[in-house]
C-alpha positions, -999 to 999 in steps of 0.1 A, spaced: -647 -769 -204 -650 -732 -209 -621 -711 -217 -608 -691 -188 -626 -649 -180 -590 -640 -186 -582 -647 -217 -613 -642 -229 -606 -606 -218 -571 -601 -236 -585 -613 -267 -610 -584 -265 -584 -563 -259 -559 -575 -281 -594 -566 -308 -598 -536 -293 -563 -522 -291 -561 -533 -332 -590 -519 -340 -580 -482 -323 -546 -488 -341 -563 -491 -372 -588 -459 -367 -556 -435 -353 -536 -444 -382 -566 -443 -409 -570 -403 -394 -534 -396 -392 -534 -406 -429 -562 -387 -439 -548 -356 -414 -514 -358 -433 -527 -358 -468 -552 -325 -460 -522 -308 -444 -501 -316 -476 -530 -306 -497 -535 -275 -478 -499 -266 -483 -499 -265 -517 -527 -250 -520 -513 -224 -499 -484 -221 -520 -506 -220 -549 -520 -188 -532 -497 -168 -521 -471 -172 -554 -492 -139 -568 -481 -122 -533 -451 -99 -527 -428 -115 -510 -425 -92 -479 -467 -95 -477 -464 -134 -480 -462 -152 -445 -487 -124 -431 -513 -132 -456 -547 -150 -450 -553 -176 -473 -586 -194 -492 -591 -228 -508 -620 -240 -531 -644 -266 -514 -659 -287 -540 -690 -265 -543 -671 -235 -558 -675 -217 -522 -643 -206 -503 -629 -219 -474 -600 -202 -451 -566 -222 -448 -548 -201 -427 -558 -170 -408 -536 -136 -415 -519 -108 -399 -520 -86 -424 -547 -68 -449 -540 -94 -479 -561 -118 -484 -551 -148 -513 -569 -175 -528 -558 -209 -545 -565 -219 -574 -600 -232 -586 -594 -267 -596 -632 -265 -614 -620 -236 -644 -592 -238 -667 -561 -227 -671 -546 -211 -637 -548 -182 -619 -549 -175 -579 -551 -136 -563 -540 -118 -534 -558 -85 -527 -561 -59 -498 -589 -74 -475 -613 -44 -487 -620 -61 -519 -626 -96 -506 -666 -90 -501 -668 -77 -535 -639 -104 -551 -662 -134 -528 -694 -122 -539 -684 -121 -580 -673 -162 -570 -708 -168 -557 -724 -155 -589 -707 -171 -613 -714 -203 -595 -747 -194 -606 -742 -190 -643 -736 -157 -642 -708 -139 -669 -677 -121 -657 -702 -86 -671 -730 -96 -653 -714 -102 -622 -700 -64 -628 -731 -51 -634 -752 -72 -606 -724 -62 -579 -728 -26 -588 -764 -26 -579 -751 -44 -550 -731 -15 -540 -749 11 -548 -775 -3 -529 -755 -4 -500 -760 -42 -501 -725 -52 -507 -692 -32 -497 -667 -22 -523 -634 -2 -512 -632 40 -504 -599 41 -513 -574 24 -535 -568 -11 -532 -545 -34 -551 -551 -71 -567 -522 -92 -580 -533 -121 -602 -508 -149 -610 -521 -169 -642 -517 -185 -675 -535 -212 -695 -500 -232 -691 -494 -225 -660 -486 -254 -632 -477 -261 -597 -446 -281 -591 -455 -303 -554 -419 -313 -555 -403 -277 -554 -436 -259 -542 -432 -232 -567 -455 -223 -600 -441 -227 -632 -449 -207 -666 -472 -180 -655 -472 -146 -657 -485 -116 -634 -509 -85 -638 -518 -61 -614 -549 -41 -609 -553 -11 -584 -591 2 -576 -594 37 -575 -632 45 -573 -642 74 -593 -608 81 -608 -604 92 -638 -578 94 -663 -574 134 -657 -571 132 -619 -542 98 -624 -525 115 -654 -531 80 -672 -545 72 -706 -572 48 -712 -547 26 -731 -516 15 -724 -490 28 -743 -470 -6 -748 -459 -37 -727 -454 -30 -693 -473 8 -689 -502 13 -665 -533 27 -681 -567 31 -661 -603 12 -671 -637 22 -665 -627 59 -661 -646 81 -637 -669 49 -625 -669 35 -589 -651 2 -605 -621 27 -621 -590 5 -618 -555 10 -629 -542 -21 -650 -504 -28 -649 -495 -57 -673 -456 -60 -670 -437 -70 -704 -423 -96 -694 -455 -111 -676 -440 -109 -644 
């Protein structure tokens, strides 16, 4: 004797009903775990921001290649990125969203086994080229980092690292700021590159932060 249509039909449901349990909570897993990992990378980020620029700013996490990929969209002109599991130490950056073509494009050549000099000098030609867009104007970067630096999940917070601060200037020169081209001990501003479309202002505080 067969068994009855009906209860062949609940079993299949019954399977059915299991098996979409299984699926929704196997992607409400995964969906939890990339929102957690997404805010601490977040966190991560904006930790080198000030704090009144911090909930405004649009934020960048590492895909596994090395290539960027945006976490959270902004409402203001800083832009900060995590930091890259793939290099030592620590260090993440916020910057005014007029260096993040030439800050994007310096990531993309040392992907490809390129030197922190001879990204300089390959971006440059980039520039002057008209290829790749560098700021008119000044523009900060703040750079959180330190070989023992750490991020804390539990209190969301980085712990041990120190801060710098660099403000692009294009062309200026240590006549026009009034600033040497050394600093004259912990904590005093001096300018780099002097008179060169990279000229930057360095600001290293004493006490690292």
């Amino acid at each position: 004797m067969g068994v009855p249509l009906s209860i062949n039909l609940n079993l299949a449901m019954t399977r059915f009903l299991s098996v979409a349990t299984l699926v929704a909570l196997l992607f409400s897993t995964s969906a939890c775990a990339q929102n957690a990992a997404d805010t601490h990378a977040i966190n991560q980020a904006v930790s080198a921001a000030p704090d009144d620029m911090k909930e405004g700013a649009k934020v960048l996490a590492y895909n596994d290649n090395g290539t960027y990929r945006t976490i959270r969209e902004g409402t203001n002109d800083l832009v900060c990125t995590a930091d890259d599991p793939a290099r030592d130490g620590f260090e993440t950056a916020c910057f005014q969203a007029d260096l993040e073509a030439y800050i994007t494009r310096g990531r993309e050549l040392r992907a490809e086994g390129m030197n922190g000099q001879e990204t300089v000098t390959q971006r440059g030609e980039e520039i002057a080229s008209g290829v790749l867009s560098f700021t008119e104007g000044p523009a900060t970067q703040y750079i959180r980092y330190g070989e023992e630096a750490s991020y804390d999940e539990a209190s969301g917070e980085v712990m041990n690292s120190s801060l710098r601060y660099v403000i692009y200037s294009p062309y200026a020169t240590a006549e026009s700021t009034g600033l040497s081209t050394q600093p004259m001990g912990p904590g005093a501003p001096w300018i780099m590159d002097s008179g060169g479309w990279r000229a930057h202002i360095m600001i290293i505080p004493a006490s690292g932060n």
